[in-house]
C-alpha positions as CSV (number, residue, x, y, z in Angstrom):
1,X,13.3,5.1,-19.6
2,X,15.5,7.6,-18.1
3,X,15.4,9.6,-14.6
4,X,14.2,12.8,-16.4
5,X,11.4,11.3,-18.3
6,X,9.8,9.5,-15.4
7,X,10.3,13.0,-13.8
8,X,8.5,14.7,-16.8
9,X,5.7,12.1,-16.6
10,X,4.9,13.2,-13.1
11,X,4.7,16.4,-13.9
12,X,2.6,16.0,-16.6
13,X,0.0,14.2,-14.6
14,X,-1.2,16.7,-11.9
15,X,-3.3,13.5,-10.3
16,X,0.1,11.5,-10.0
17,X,2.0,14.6,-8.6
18,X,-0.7,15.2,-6.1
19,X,-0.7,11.9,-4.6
20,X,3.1,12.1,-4.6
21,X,3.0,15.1,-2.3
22,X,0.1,13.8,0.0
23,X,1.9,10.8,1.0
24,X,5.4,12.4,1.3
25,X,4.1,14.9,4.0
26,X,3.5,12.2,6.6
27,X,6.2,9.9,5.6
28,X,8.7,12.7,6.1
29,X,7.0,13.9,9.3
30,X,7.1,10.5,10.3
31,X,10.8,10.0,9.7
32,X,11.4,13.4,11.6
33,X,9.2,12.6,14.6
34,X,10.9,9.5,14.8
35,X,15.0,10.8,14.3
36,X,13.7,13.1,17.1
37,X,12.3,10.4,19.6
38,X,15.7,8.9,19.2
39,X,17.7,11.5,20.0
40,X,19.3,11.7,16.2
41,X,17.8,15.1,16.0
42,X,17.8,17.6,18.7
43,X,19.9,17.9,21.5
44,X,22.2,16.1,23.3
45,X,20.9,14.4,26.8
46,X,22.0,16.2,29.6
47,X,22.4,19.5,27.9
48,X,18.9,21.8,28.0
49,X,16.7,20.7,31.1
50,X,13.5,21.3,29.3
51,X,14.1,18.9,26.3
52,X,15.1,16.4,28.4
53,X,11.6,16.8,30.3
54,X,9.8,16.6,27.1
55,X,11.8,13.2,26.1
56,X,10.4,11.8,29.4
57,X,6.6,13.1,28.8
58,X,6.4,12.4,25.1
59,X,9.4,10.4,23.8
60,X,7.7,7.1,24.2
61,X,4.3,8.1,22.0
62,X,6.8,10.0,19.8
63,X,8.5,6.2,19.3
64,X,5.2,4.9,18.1
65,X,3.7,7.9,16.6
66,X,6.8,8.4,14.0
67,X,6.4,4.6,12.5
68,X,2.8,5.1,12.2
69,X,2.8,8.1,10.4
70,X,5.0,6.5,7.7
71,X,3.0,3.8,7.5
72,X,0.1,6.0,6.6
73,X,2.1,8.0,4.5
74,X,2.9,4.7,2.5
75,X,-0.9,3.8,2.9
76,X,-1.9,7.0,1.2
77,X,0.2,6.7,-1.9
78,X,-1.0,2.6,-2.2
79,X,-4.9,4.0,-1.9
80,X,-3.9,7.1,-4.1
81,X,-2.3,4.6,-6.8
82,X,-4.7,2.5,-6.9
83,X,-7.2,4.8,-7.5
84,X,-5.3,6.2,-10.3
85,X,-5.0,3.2,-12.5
């Protein structure tokens, strides 16, 4: 089975697709929340005052926020599978 067939299948099934996009919102929300806790994304330390506030306020929830959300994002698409099938 080749990469556009298994892309076709997905299409096909509008069920499939759907639970696709519903758990790829948090899990790419997640990976961006967490690249930004990190300082991966976003500015450099030391270079705009107010982001650096914001780090100290809300970059430790951010750290555990970020994980989670992928982890529910994965959670969605095992529940969404399951139900499927």
């Amino acid at each position: 089975m080749n990469t556009q067939s298994v892309f076709e299948s997905i299409l096909r099934n509008p069920d499939l697709f759907a639970v696709i996009v519903e758990a790829a919102i948090p899990i790419v929300a997640g990976v961006y929340l967490t690249l930004v806790s990190y300082r991966v994304v976003g500015k450099e330390p030391g270079t705009d005052f107010r982001w650096d506030v914001w780090h100290q306020q809300y970059g430790a929830i951010v750290k555990v926020l970020g994980p989670l959300m992928v982890l529910f994002g994965i959670f969605l698409a095992i529940v969404g599978l399951l139900r499927l099938s």
